[in-house]
ROTOR-902795 format. One record per residue (C-alpha): y, x, z; residue in three letters. Coordinates in steps of 0.001 Angstrom, whole numbers, padded with zeros to 6 digits, always signed. Each point is the difference from the previous one (the first is absolute). Layout:
YXZAla/...
This chain:
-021975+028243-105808Unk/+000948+001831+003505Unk/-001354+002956-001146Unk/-001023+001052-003122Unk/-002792+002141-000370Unk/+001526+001390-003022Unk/+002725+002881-000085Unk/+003145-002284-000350Unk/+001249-001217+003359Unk/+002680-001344-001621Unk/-001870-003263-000565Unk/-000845-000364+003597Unk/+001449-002586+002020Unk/+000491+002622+002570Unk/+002259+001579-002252Unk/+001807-002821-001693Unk/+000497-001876+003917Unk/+002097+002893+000780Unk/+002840-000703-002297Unk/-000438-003815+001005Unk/+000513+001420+003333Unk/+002760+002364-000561Unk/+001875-003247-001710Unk/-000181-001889+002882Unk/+001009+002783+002441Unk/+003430+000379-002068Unk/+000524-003865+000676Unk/-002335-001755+002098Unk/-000444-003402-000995Unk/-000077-000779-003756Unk/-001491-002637-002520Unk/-002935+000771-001916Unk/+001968-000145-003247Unk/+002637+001961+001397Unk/-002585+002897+001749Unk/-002234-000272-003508Unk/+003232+001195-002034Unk/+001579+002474+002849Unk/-003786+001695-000386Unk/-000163-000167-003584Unk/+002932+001742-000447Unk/-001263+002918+001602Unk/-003701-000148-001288Unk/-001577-001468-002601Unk/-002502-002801+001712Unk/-001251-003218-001275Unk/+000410-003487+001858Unk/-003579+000719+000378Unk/-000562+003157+001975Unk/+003395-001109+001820Unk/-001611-003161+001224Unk/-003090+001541+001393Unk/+002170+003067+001575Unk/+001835-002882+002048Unk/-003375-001647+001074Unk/-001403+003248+000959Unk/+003255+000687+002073Unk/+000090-003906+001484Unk/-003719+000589+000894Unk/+000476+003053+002011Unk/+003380-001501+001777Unk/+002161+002171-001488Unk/+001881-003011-001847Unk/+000919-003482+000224Unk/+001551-003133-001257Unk/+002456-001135+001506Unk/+001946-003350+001034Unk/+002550+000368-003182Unk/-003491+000577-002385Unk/+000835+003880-000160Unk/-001697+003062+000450Unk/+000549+001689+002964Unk/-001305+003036+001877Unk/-002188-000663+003434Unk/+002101+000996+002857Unk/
């Protein structure tokens, strides 16, 4: 959910895509595996919720994959 009506923003993707996001600003192009485990270790997030926080971010051009089949940030 983008935002949940709820009191726990914590399980928006708004939330969650910012530590996908700050990941990828420390090093800018990395594999999914590699950006799945990097954000894991700071929060605990499911394959799930990571998944749809990188196709929210790819669908607002804030992401992409590139050449080399990594994540990278939209310059």
């Amino acid at each position: 959910m983008l935002l949940p009506d709820n009191i726990h923003p914590e399980n928006s993707l708004y939330y969650n895509s910012s530590f996908v996001l700050s990941e990828l600003q420390k090093n800018r192009s990395q594999s999914l595996l590699d950006l799945y485990q990097n954000v894991k270790n700071i929060k605990d997030i499911s394959i799930s919720v990571f998944i749809l926080c990188l196709d929210w971010l790819f669908l607002i051009e804030v992401v992409k994959l590139n050449n080399k089949n990594e994540v990278s940030i939209c310059s």
